[in-house]
C-alpha positions in Angstrom: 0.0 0.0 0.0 1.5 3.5 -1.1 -0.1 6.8 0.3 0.2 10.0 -2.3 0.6 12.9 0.0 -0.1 16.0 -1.5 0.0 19.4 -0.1 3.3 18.0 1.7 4.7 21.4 2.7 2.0 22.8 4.6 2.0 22.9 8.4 -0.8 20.0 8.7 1.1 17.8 5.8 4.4 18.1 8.0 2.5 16.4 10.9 1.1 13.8 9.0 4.4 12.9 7.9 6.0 12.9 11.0 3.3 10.7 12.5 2.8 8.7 9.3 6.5 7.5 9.5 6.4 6.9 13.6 3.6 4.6 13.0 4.2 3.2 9.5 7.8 3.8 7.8 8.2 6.7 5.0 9.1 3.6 2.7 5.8 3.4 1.1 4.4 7.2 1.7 5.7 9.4 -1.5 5.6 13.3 -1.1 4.9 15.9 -3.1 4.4 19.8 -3.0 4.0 22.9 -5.1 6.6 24.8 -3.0 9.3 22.9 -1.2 12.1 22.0 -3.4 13.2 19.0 -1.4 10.0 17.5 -1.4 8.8 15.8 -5.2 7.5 18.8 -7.1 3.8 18.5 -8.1 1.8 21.4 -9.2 -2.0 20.2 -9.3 -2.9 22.9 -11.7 -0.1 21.7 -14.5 0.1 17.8 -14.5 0.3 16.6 -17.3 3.1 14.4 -17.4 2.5 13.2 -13.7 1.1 9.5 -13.5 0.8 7.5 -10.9 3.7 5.3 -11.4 3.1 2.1 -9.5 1.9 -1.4 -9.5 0.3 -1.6 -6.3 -2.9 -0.2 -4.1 -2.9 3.2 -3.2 -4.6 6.1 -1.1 -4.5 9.6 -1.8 -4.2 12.0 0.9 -4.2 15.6 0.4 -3.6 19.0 2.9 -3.6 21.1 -0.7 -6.5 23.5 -1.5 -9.5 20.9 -2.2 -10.4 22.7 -5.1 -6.7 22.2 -6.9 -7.1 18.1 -5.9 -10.5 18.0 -7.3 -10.2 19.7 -10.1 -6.7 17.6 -10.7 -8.3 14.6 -10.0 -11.1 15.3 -12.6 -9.1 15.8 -15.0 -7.0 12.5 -14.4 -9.7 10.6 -14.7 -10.5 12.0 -18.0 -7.5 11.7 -19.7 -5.6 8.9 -17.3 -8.7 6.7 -16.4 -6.8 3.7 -16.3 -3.9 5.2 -13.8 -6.2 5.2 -11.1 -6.9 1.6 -10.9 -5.1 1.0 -8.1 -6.9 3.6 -6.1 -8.8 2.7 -2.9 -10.0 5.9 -1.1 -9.6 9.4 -1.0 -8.6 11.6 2.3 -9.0 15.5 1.7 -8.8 18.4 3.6 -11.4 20.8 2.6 -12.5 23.9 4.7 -15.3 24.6 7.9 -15.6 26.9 5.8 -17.8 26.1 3.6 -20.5 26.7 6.3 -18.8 29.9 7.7 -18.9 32.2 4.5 -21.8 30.4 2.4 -23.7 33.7 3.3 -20.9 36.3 3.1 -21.5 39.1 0.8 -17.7 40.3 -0.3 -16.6 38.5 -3.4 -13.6 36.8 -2.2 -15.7 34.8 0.0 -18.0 34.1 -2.3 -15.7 33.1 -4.6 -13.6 30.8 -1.9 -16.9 29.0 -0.9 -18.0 28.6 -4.7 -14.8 27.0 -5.0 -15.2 24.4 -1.7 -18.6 23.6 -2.6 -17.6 22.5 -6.3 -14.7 20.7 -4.6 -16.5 18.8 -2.5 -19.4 18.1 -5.2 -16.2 16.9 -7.7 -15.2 14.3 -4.9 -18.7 12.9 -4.2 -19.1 12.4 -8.0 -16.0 10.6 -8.2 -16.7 8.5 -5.4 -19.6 7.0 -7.3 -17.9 6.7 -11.0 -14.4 5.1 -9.2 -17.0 3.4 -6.5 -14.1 4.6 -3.6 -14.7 5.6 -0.2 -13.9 9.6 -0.1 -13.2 11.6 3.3 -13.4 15.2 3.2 -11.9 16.7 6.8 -13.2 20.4 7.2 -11.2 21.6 10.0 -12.2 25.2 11.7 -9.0 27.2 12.3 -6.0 25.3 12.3 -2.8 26.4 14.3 0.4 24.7 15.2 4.5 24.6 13.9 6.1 22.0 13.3 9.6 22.5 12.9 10.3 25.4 10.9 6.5 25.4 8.9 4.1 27.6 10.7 0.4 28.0 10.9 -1.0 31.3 9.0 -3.3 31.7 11.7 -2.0 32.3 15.1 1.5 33.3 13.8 -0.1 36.3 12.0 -1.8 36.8 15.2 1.6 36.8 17.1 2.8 39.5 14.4 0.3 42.2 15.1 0.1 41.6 19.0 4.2 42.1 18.8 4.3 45.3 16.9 1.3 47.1 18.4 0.9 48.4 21.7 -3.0 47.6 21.9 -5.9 45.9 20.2 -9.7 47.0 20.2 -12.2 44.5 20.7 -16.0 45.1 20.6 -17.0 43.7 24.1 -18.8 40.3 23.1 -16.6 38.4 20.7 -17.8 35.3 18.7 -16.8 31.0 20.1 -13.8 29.7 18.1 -12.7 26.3 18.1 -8.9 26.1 17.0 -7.9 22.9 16.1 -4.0 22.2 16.3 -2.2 20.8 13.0 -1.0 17.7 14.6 -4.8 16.8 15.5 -5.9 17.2 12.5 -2.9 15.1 11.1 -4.2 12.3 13.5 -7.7 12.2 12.5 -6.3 11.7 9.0 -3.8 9.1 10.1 -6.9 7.3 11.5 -9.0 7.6 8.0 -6.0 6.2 6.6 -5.9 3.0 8.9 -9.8 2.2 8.6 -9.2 2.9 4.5 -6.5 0.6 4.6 -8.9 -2.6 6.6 -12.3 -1.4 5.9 -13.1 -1.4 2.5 -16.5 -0.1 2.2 -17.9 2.5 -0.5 -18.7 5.8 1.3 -18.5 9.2 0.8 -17.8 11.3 3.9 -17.7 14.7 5.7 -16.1 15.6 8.8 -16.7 19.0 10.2 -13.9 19.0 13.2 -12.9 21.5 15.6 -10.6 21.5 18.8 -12.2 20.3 22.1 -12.4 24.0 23.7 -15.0 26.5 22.5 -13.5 29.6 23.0 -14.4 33.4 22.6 -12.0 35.1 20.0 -11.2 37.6 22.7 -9.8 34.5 25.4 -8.0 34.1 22.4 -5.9 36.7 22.0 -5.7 37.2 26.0 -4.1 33.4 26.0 -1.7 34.2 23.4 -0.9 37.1 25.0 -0.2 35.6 28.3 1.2 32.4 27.4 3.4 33.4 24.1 4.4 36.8 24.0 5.4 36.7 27.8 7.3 32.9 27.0 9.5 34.9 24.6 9.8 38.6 26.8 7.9 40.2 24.8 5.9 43.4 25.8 2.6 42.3 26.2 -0.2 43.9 24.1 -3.2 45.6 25.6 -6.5 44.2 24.8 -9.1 47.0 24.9 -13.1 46.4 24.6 -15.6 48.7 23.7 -19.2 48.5 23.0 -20.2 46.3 20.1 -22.0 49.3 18.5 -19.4 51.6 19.1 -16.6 49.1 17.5 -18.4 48.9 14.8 -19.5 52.3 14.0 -16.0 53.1 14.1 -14.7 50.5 11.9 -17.3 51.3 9.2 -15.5 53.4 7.0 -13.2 50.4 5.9 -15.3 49.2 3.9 -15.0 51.5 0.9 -11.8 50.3 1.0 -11.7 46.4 1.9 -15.0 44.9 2.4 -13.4 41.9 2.4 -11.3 42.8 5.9 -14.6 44.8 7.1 -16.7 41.4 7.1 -13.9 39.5 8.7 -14.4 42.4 11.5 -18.2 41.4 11.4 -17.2 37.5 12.2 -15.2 38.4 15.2 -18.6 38.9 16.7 -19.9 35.6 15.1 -19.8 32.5 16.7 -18.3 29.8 14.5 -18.2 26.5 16.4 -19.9 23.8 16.6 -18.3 21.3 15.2 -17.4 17.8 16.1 -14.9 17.9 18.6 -11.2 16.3 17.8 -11.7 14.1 21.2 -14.9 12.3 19.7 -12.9 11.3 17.3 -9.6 10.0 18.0 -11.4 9.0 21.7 -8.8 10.8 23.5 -9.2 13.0 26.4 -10.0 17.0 25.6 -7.1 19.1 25.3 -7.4 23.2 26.4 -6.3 25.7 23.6 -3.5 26.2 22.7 -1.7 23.0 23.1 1.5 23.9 24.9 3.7 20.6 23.4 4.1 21.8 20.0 6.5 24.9 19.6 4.6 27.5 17.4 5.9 30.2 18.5 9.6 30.2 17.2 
């Protein structure tokens, strides 16, 4: 059995790696990314000389945008039916979301959820032509390093609160549940295994969060204390004001960036709810952040 694992060099690909070859060996698990040049170069949107050189059962498993994988593996099975033969399931990370921004009214969201949704619909389809069991992962937001590849989430969230003296807040933030990159790596690692001795034809989503649901404010106030203060840095002042008042001020950004002014919308929005990573793997809940990963460096 050979696992494909695209999307190699992101933060979530790194972990599966790492926990892929504890478990397993990196013998039969074969690499690839867009941007790392150690790692076997792939680019999902200009394939076509890539096949799937191999004589055995395989799994795809894949941390790159969904809509890149379904789109490339659409088009392989146009042109390179037969390559896929040896294909027995299909693990993909898509996006929470596509239930976060189906409503949003910029046109970058719109545009990002169009994009998920036709993923998504891509894979089902192709789970019933191929007749393979599909797992689409929609993770809320993801944060965690490992090694030197960093999460774009809390990271850029570390930037700000080390350059600026203080953030505003409106007073009642939104629930957030952050779900760390080696979690999410897990829950893939077990798709993988029940792939690999269950061979049944299903196609299936998994909206996941972390265990806590947290407000975005505790947030910031836990990064603040935890991180900033871990590595002397002066800690940033979290200031909250009146919903209406936080918003009445930020309005004018929106003639320039509706975009970033809706994101200032969801910070009041509560965007949990999701199957908690615990259920899943049938571990004990773990507090955000987790402190045993080092995401801070």
């Amino acid at each position: 059995m050979i696992i494909f694992l695209f999307g190699a060099s992101t933060v979530t690909g790194q972990a599966f790696v790492k926990q892929y070859t504890a478990i397993y060996s990196d013998k039969n698990l074969r690499c690839f990314s867009r941007k790392n040049n150690n790692i076997n170069f792939l680019n999902l949107e200009k394939n076509d000389d890539f096949i799937f050189n191999i004589k055995e059962d395989f799994l795809i498993v894949s941390f790159a945008p969904v809509w890149k994988l379904a789109n490339f593996l659409e088009k392989f099975h146009l042109k390179k039916s037969q390559n896929l033969k040896g294909l027995i399931g299909i693990i993909a990370c898509s996006s929470s979301s596509i239930y976060t921004k189906k409503f949003a009214s910029n046109n970058f969201d719109k545009v990002l959820y169009k994009k998920l949704y036709n993923a998504e619909k891509i894979l089902f389809n192709l789970s019933k032509k191929l007749k393979l069991p599909v797992c689409i992962l929609e993770p809320t937001l993801i944060y965690g390093n490992v090694e030197s590849y960093k999460d774009k989430n809390v990271n850029l969230i570390l930037f700000y609160m080390r350059i600026l003296p203080f953030i505003i807040l409106p007073k009642n933030t939104g629930e957030r549940q952050p779900i760390n990159a080696n979690q999410l790596a897990a829950i893939a690692i077990l798709k993988v295994s029940s792939f690999i001795k269950n061979k049944e034809i299903n196609f299936e989503k998994i909206p996941v969060g972390g265990d806590e649901i947290i407000s975005f404010e505790e947030i910031l106030r836990r990064i603040n204390a935890i991180y900033l203060s871990k590595k002397n840095f002066t800690a940033c002042f979290i200031i909250t004001i009146p919903n209406k008042l936080f918003y009445l001020l930020m309005a004018p950004i929106i003639l320039f960036s509706p975009k970033f002014y809706e994101a200032l919308l969801r910070i009041s929005s509560n965007l949990s709810g999701f199957q908690k990573v615990s259920d899943i793997l049938k571990t004990k809940e773990k507090k955000f952040p987790i402190l045993n990963n080092d995401f801070t460096n």
